[in-house]
VOBA-1610 file (N, C-alpha, C; in pm, whole numbers, padded with zeros to 5 digits, always signed):
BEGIN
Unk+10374+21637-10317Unk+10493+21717-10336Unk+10460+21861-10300Unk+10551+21951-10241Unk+10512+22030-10181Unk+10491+22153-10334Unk+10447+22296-10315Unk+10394+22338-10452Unk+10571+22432-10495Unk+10642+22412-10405Unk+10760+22493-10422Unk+10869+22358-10518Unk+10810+22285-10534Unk+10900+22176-10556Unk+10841+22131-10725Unk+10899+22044-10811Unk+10870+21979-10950Unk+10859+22107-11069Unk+10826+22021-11174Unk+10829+22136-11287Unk+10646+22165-11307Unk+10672+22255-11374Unk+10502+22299-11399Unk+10444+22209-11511Unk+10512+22131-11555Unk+10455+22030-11645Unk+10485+21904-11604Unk+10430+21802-11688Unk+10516+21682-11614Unk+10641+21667-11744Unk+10753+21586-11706Unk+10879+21618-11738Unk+10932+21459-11695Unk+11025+21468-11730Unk+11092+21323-11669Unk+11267+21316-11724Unk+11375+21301-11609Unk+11490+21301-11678Unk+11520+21172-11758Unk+11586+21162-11823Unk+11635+21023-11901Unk+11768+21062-11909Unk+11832+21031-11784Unk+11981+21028-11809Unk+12105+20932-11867Unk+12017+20817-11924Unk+12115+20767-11985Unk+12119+20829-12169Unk+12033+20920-12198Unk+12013+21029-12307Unk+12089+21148-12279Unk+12213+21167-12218Unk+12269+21343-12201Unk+12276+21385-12280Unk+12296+21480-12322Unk+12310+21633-12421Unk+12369+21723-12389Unk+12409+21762-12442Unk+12447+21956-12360Unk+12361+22038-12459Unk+12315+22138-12398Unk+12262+22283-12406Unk+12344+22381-12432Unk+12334+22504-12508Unk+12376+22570-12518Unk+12288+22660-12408Unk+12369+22769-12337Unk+12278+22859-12158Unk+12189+22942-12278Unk+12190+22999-12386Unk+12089+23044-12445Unk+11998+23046-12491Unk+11972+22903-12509Unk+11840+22792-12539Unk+11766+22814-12395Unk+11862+22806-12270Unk+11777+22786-12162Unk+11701+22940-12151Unk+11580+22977-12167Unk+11548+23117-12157Unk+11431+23098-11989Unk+11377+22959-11966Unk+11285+23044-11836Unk+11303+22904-11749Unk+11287+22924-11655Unk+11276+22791-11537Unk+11179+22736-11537Unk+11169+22609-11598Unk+11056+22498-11568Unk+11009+22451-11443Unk+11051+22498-11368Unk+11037+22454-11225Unk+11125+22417-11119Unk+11130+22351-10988Unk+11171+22321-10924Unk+11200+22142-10851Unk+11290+22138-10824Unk+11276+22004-10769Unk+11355+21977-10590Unk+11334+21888-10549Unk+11415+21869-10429Unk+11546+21830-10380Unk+11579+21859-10306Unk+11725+21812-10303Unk+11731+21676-10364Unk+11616+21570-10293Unk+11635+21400-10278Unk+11622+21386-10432Unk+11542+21450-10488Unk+11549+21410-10626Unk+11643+21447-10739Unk+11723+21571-10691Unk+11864+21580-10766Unk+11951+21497-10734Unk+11906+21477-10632Unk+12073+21351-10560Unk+12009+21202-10635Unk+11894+21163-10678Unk+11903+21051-10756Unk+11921+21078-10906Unk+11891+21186-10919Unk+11922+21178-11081Unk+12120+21246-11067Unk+12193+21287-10920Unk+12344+21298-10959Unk+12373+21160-11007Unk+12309+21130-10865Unk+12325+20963-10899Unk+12392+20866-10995Unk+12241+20871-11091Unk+12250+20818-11185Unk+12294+20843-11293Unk+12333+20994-11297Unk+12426+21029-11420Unk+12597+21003-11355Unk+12633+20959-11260Unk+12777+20945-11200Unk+12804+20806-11248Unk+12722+20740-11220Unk+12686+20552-11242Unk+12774+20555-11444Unk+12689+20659-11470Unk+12711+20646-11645Unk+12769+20671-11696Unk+12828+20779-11644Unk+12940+20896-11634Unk+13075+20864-11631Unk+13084+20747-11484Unk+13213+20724-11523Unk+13280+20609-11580Unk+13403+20635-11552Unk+13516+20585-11691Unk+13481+20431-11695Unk+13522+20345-11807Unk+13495+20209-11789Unk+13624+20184-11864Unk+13689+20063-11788Unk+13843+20031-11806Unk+13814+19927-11888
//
């Protein structure tokens, strides 16, 4: 992975766990990630996300 990319720790999303944050909790940037890997975790929070009839 390139060094501009991931978080400075290791980390892992679990999006079938969402939450919301309050923006004042968030105080520093854990890092970075890549496009390809936001587009699987939009992904997979859209999959969960939406409505079920």
């Amino acid at each position: 992975m390139p060094p501009d990319c991931g978080p400075d720790r290791a980390s892992h999303a679990k999006c079938e766990d969402v939450r919301s944050v309050a923006r004042e909790r968030l105080t520093r940037r854990a890092g970075r990630f890549s496009p390809a890997t936001m587009k699987e975790v939009e992904d997979r929070l859209r999959i969960l996300l939406r409505p079920h009839y």
